[in-house]
PDB file of N, H, CA, C and O in Angstrom:
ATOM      1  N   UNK A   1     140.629  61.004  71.599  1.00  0.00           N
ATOM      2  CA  UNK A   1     141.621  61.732  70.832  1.00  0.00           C
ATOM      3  C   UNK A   1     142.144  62.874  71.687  1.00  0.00           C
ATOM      4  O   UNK A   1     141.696  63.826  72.326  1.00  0.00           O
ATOM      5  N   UNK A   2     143.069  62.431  71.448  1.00  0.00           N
ATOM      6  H   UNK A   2     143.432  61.658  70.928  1.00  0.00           H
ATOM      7  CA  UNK A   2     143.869  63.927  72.579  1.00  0.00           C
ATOM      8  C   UNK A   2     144.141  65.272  72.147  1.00  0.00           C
ATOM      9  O   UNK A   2     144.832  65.390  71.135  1.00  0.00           O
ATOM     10  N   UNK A   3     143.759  66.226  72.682  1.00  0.00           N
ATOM     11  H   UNK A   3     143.198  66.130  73.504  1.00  0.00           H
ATOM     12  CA  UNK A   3     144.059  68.430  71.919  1.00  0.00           C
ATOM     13  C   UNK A   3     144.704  68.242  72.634  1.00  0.00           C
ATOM     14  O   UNK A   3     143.973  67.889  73.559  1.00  0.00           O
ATOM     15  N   UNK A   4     146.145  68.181  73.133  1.00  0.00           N
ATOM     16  H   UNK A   4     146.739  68.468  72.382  1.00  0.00           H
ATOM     17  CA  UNK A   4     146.449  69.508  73.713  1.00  0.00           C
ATOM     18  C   UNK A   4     147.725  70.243  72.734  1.00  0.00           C
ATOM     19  O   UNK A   4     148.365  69.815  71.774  1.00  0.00           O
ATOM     20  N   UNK A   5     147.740  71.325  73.355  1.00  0.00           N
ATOM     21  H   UNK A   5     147.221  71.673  74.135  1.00  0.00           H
ATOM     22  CA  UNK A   5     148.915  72.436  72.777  1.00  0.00           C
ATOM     23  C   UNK A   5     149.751  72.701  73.315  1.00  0.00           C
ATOM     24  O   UNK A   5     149.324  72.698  74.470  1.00  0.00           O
ATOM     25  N   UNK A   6     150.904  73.001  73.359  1.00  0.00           N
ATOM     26  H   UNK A   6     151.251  73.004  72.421  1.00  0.00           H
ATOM     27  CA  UNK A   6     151.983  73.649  74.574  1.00  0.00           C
ATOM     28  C   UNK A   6     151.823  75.094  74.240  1.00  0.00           C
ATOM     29  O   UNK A   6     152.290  75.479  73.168  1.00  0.00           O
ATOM     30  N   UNK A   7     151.158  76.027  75.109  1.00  0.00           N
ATOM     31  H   UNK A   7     150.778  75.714  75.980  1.00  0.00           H
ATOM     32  CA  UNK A   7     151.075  77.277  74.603  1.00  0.00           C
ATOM     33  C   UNK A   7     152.599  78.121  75.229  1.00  0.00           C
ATOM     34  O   UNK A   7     153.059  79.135  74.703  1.00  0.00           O
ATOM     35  N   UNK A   8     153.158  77.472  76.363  1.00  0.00           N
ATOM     36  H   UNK A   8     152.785  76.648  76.790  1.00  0.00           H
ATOM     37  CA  UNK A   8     154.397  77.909  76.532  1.00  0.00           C
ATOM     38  C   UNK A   8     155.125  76.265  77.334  1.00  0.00           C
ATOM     39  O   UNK A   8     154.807  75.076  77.322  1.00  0.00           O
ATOM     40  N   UNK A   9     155.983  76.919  77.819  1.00  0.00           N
ATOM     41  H   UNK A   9     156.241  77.886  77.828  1.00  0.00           H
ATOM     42  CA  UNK A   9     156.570  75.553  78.850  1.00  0.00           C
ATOM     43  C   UNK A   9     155.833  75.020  79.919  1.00  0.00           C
ATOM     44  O   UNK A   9     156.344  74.023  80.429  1.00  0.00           O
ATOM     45  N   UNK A  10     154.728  75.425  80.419  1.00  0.00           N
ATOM     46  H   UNK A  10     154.312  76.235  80.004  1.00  0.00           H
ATOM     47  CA  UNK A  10     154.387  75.664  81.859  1.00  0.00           C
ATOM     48  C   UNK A  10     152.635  75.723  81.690  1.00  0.00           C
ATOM     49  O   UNK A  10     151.870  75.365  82.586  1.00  0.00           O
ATOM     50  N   UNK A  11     152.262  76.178  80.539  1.00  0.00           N
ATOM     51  H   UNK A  11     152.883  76.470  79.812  1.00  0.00           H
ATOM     52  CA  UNK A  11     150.981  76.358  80.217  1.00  0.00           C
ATOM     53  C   UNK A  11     150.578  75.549  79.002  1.00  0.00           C
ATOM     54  O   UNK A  11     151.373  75.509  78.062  1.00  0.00           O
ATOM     55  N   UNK A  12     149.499  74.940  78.925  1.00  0.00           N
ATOM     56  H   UNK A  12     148.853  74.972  79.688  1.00  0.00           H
ATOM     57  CA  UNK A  12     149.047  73.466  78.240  1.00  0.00           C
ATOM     58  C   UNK A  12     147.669  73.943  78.036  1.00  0.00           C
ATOM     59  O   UNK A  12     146.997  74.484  78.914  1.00  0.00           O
ATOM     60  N   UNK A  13     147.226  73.678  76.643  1.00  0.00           N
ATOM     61  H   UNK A  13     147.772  73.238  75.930  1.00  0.00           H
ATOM     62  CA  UNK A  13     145.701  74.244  76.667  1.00  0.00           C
ATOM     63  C   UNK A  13     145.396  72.281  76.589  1.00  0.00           C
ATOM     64  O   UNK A  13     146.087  71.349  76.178  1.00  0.00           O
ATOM     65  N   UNK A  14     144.047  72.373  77.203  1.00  0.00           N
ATOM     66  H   UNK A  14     143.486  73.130  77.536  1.00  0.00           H
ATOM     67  CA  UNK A  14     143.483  70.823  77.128  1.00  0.00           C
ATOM     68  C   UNK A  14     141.932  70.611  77.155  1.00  0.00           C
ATOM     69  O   UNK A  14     141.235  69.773  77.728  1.00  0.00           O
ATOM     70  N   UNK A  15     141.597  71.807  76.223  1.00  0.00           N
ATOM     71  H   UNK A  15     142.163  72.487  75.758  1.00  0.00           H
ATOM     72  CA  UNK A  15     140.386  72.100  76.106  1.00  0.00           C
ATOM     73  C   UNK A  15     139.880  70.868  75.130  1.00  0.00           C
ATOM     74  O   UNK A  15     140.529  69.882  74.779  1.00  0.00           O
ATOM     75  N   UNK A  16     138.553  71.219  74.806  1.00  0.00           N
ATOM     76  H   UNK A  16     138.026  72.019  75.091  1.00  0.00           H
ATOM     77  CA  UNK A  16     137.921  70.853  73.347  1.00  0.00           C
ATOM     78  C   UNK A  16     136.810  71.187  73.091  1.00  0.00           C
ATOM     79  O   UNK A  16     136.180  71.922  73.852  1.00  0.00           O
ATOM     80  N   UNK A  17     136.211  70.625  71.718  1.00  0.00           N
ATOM     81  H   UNK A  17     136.724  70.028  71.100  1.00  0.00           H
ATOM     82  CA  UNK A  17     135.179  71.365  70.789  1.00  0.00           C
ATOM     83  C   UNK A  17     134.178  70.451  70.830  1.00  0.00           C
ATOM     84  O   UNK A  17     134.156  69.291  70.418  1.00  0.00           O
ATOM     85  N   UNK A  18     133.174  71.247  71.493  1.00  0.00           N
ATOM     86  H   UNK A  18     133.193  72.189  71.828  1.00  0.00           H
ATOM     87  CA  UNK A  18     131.664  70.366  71.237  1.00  0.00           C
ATOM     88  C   UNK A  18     131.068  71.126  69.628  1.00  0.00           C
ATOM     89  O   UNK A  18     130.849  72.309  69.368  1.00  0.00           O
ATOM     90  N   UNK A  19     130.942  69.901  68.774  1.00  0.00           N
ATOM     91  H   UNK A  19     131.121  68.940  68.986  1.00  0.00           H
ATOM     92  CA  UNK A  19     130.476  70.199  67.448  1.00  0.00           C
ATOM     93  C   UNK A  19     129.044  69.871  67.165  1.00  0.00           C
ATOM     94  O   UNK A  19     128.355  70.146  66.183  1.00  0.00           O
ATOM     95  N   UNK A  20     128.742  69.177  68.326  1.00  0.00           N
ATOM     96  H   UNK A  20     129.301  68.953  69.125  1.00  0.00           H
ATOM     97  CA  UNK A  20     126.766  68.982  68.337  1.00  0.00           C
ATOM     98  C   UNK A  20     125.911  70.076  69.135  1.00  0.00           C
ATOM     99  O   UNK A  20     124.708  69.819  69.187  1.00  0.00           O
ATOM    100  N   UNK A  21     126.268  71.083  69.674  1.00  0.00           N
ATOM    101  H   UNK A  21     127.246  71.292  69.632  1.00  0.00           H
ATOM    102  CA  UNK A  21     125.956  71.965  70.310  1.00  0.00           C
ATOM    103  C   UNK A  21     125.412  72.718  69.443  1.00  0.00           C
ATOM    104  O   UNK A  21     126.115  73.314  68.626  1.00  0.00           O
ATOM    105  N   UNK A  22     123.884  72.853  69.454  1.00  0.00           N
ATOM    106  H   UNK A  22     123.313  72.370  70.117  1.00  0.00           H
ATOM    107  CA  UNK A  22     123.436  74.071  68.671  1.00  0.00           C
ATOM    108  C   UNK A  22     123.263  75.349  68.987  1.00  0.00           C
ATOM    109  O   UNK A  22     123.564  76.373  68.373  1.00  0.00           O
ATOM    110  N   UNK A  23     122.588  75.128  70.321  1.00  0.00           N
ATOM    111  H   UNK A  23     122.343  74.297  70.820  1.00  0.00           H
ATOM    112  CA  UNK A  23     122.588  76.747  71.275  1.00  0.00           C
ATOM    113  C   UNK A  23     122.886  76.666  72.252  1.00  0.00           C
ATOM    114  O   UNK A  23     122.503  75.869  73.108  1.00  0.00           O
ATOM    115  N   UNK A  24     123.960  77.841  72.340  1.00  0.00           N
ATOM    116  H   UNK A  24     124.271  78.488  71.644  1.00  0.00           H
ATOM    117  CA  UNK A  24     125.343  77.949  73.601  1.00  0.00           C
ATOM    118  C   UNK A  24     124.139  78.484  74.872  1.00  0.00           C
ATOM    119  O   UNK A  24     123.057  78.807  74.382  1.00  0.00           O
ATOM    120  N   UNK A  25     124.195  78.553  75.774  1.00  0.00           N
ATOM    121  H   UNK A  25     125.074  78.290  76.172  1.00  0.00           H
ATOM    122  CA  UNK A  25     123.430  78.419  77.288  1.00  0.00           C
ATOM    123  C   UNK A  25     122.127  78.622  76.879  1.00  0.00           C
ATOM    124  O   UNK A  25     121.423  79.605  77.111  1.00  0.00           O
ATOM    125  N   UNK A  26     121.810  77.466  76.154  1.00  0.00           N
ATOM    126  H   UNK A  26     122.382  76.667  75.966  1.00  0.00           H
ATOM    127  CA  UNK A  26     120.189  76.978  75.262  1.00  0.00           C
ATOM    128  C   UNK A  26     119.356  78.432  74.814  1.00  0.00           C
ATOM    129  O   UNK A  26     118.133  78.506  74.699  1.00  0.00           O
ATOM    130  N   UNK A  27     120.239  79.461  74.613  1.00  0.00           N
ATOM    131  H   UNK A  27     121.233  79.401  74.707  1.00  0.00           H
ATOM    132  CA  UNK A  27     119.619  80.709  73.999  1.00  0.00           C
ATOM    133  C   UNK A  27     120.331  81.206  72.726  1.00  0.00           C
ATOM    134  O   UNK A  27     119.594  81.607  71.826  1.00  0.00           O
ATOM    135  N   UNK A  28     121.633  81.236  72.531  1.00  0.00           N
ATOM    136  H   UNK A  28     122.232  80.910  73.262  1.00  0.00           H
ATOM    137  CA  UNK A  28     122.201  81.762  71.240  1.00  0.00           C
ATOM    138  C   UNK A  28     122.815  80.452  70.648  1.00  0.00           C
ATOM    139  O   UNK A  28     123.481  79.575  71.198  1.00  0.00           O
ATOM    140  N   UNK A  29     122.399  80.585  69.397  1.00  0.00           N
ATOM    141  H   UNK A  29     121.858  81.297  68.951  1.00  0.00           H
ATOM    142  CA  UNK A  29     122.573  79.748  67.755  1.00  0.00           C
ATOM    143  C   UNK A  29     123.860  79.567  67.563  1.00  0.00           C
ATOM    144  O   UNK A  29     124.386  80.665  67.745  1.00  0.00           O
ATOM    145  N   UNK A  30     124.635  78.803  67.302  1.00  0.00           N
ATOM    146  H   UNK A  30     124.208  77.911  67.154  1.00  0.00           H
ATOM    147  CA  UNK A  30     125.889  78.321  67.138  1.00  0.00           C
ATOM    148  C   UNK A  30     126.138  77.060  66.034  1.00  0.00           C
ATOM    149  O   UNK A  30     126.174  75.870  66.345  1.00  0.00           O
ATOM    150  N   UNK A  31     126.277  77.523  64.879  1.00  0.00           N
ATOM    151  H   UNK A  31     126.248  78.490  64.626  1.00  0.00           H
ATOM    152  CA  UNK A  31     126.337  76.922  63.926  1.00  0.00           C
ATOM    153  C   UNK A  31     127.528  75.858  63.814  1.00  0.00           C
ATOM    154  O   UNK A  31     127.345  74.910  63.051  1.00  0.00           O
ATOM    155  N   UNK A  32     128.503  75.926  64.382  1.00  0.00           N
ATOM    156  H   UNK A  32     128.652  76.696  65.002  1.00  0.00           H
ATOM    157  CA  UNK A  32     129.908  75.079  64.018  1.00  0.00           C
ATOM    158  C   UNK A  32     130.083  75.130  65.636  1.00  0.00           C
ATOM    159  O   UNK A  32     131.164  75.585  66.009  1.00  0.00           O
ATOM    160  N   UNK A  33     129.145  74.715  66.673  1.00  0.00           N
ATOM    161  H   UNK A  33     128.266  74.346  66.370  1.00  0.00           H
ATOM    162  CA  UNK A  33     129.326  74.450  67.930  1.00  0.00           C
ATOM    163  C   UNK A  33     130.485  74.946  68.837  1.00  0.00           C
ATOM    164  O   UNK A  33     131.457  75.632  68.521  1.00  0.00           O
ATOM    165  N   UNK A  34     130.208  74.532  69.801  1.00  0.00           N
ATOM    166  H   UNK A  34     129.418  73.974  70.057  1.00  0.00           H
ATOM    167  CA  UNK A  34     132.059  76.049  70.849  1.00  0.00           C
ATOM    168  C   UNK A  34     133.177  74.852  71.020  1.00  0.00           C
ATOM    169  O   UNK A  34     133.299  73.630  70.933  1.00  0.00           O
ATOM    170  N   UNK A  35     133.755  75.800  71.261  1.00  0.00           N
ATOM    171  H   UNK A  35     133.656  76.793  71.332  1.00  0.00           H
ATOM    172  CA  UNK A  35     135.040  75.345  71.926  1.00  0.00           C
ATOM    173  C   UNK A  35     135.090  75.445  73.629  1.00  0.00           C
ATOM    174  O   UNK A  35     134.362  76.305  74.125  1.00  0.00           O
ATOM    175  N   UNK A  36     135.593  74.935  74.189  1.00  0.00           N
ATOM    176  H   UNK A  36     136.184  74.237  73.786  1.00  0.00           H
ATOM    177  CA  UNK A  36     135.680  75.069  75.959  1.00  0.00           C
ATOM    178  C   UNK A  36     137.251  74.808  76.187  1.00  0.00           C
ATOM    179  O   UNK A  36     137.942  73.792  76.267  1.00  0.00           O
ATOM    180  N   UNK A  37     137.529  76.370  76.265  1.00  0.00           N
ATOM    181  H   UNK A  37     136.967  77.194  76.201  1.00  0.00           H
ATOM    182  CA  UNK A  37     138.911  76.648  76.400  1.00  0.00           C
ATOM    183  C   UNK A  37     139.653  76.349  78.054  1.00  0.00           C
ATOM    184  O   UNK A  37     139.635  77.157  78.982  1.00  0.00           O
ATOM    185  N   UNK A  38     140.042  75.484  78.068  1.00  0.00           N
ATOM    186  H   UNK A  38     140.056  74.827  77.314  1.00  0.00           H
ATOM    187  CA  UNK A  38     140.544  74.835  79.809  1.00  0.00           C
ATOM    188  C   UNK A  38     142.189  74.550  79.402  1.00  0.00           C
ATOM    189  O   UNK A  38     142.809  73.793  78.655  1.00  0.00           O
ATOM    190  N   UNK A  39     142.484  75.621  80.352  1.00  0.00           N
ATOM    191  H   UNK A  39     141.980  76.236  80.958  1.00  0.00           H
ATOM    192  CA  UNK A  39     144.098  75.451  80.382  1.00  0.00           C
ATOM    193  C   UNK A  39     144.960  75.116  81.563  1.00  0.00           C
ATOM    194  O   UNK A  39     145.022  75.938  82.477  1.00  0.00           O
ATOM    195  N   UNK A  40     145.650  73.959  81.639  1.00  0.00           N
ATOM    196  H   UNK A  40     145.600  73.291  80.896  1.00  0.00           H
ATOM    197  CA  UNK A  40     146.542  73.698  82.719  1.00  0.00           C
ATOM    198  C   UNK A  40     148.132  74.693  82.880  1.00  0.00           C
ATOM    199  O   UNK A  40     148.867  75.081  81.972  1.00  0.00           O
ATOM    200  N   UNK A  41     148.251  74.861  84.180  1.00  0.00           N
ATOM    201  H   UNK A  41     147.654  74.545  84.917  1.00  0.00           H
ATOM    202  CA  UNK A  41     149.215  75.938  84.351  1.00  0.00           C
ATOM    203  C   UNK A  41     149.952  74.738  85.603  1.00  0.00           C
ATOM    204  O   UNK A  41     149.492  74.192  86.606  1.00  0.00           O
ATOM    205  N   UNK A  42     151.475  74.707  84.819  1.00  0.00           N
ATOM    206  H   UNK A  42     151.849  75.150  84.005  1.00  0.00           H
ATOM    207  CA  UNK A  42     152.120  73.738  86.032  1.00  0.00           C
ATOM    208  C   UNK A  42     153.132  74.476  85.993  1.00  0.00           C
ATOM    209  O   UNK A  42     153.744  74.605  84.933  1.00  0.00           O
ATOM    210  N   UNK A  43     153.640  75.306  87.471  1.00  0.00           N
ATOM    211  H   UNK A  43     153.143  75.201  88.332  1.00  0.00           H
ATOM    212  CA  UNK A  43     154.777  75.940  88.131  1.00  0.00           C
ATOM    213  C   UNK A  43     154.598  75.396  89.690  1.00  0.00           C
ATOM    214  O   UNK A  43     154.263  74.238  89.939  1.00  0.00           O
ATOM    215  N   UNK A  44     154.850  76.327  90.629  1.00  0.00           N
ATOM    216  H   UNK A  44     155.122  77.268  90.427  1.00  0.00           H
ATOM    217  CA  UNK A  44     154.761  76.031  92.157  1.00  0.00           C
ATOM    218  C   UNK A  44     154.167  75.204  92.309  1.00  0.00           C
ATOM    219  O   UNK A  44     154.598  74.075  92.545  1.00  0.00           O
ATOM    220  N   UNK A  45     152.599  75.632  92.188  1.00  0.00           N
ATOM    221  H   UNK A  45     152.249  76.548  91.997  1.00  0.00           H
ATOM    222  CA  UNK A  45     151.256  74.726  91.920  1.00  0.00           C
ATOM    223  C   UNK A  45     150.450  74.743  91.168  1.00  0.00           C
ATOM    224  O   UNK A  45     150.200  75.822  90.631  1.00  0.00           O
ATOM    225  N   UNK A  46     149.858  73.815  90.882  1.00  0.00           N
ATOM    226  H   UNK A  46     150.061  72.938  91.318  1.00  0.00           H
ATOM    227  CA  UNK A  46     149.253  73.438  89.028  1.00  0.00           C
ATOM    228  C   UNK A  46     148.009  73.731  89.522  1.00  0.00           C
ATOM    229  O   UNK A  46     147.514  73.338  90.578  1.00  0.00           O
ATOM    230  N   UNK A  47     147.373  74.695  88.399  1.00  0.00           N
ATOM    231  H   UNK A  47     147.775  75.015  87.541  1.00  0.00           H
ATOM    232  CA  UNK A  47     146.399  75.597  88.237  1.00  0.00           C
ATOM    233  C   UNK A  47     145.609  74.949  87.333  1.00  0.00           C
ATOM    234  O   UNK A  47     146.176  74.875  86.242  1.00  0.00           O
ATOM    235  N   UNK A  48     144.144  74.276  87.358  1.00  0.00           N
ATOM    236  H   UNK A  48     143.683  74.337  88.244  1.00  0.00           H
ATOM    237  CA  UNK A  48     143.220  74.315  86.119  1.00  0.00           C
ATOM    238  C   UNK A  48     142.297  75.514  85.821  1.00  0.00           C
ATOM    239  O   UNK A  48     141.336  75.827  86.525  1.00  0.00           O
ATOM    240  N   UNK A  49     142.650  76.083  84.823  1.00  0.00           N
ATOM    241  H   UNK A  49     143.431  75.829  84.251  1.00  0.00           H
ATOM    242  CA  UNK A  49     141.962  76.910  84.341  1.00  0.00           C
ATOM    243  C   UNK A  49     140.540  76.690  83.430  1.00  0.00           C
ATOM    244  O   UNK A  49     140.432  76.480  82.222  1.00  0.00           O
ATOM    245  N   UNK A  50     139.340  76.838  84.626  1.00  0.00           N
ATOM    246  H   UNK A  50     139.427  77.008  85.608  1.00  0.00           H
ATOM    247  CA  UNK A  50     138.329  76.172  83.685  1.00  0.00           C
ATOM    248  C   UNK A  50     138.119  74.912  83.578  1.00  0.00           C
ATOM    249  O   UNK A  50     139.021  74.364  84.210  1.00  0.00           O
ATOM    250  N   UNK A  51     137.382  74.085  83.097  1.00  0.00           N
ATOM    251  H   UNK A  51     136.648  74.530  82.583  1.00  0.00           H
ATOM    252  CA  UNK A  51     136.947  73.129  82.758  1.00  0.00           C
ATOM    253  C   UNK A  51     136.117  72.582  81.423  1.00  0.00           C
ATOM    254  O   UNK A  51     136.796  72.726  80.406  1.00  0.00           O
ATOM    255  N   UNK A  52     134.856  72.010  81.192  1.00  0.00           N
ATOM    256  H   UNK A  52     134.304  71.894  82.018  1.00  0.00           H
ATOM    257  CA  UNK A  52     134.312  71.709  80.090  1.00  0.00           C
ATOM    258  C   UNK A  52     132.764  71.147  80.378  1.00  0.00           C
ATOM    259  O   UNK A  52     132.353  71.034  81.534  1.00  0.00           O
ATOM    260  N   UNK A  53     132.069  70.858  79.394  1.00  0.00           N
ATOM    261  H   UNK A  53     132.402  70.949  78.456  1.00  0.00           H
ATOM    262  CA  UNK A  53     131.026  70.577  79.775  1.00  0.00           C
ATOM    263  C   UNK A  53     130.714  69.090  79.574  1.00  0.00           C
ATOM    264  O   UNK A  53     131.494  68.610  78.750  1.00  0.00           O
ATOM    265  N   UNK A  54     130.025  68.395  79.948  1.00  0.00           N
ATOM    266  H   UNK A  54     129.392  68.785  80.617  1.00  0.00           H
ATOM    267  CA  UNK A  54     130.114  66.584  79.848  1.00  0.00           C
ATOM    268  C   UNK A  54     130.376  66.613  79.137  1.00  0.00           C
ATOM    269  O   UNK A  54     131.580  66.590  78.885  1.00  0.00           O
ATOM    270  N   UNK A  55     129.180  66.708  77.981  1.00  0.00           N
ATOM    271  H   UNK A  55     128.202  66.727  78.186  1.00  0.00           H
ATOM    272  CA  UNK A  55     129.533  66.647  76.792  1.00  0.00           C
ATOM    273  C   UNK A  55     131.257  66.101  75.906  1.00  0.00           C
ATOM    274  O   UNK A  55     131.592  65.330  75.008  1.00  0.00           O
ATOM    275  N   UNK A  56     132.027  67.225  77.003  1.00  0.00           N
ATOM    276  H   UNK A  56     131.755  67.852  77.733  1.00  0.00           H
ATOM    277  CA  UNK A  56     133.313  66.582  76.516  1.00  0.00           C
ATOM    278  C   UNK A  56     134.579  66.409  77.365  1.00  0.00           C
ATOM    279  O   UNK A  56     135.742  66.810  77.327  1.00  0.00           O
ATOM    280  N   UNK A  57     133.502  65.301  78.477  1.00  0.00           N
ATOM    281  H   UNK A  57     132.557  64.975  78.508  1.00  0.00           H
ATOM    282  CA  UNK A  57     134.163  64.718  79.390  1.00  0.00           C
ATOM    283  C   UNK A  57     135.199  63.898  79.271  1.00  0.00           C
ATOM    284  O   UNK A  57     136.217  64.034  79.950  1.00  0.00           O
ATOM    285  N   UNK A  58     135.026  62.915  78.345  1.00  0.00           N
ATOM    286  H   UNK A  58     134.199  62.804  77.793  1.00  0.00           H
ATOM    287  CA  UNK A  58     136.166  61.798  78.301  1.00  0.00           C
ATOM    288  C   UNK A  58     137.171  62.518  77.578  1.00  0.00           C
ATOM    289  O   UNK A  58     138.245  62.022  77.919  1.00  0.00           O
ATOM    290  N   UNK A  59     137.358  63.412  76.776  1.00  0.00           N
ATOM    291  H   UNK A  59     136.486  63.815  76.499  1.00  0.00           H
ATOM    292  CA  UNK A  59     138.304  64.199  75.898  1.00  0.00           C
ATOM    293  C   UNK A  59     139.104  64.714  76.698  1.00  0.00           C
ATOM    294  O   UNK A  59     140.306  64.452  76.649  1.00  0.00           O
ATOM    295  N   UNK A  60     138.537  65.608  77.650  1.00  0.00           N
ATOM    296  H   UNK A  60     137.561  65.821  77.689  1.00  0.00           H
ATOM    297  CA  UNK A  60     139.046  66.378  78.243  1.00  0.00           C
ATOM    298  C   UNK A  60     139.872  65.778  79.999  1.00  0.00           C
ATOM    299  O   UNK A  60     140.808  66.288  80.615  1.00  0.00           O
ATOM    300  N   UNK A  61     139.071  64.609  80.315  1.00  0.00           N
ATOM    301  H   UNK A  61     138.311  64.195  79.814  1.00  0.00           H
ATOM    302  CA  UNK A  61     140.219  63.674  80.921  1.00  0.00           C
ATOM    303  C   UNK A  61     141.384  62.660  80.155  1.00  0.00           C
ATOM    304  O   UNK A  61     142.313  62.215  80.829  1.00  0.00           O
ATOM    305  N   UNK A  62     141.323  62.504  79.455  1.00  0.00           N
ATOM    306  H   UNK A  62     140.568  62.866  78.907  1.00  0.00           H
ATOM    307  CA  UNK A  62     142.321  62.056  78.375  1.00  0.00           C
ATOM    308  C   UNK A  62     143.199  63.260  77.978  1.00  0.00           C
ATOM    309  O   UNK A  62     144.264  62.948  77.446  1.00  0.00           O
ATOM    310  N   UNK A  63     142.921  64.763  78.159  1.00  0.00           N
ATOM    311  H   UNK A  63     142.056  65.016  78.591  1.00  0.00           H
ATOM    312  CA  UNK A  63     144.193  65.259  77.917  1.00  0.00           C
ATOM    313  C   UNK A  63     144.974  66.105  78.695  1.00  0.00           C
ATOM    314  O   UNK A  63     145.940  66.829  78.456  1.00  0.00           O
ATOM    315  N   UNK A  64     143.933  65.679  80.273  1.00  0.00           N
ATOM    316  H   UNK A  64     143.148  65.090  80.468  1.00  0.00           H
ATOM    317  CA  UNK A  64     144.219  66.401  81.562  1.00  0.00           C
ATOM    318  C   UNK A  64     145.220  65.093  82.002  1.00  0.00           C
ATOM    319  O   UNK A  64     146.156  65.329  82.765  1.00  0.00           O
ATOM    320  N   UNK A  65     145.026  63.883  81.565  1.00  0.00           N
ATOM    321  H   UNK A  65     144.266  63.691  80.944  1.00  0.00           H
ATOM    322  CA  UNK A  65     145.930  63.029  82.073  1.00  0.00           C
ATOM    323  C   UNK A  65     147.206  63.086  81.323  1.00  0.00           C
ATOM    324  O   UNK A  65     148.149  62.367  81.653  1.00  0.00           O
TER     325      UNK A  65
END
């Protein structure tokens, strides 16, 4: 399933939400699991901002493509 957003012309969020995640860097409690905010920036040269964790690997190549 594909997220992305057009947050402007040029900037694309193509993050996503791990919802099985109970504790964020296996120490703090996270009830409704994170989000992994990764944003593509395409001008001169295309910028990934960030990435994701396996977890939500195939998501997040499906909306980097």
């Amino acid at each position: 399933m594909k997220n992305i957003r057009n947050i402007t012309d040029d900037l694309i969020y193509i993050g996503c939400s791990d919802r099985k995640l109970s504790l964020f860097e296996s120490v703090y409690p996270v009830k409704e699991g994170v989000n992994y905010n990764s944003y593509l920036l395409k001008d001169d040269k295309t910028v990934l901002f960030d990435g994701v964790d396996k977890a939500c690997d195939i998501q997040f190549y499906e909306n980097l493509e």
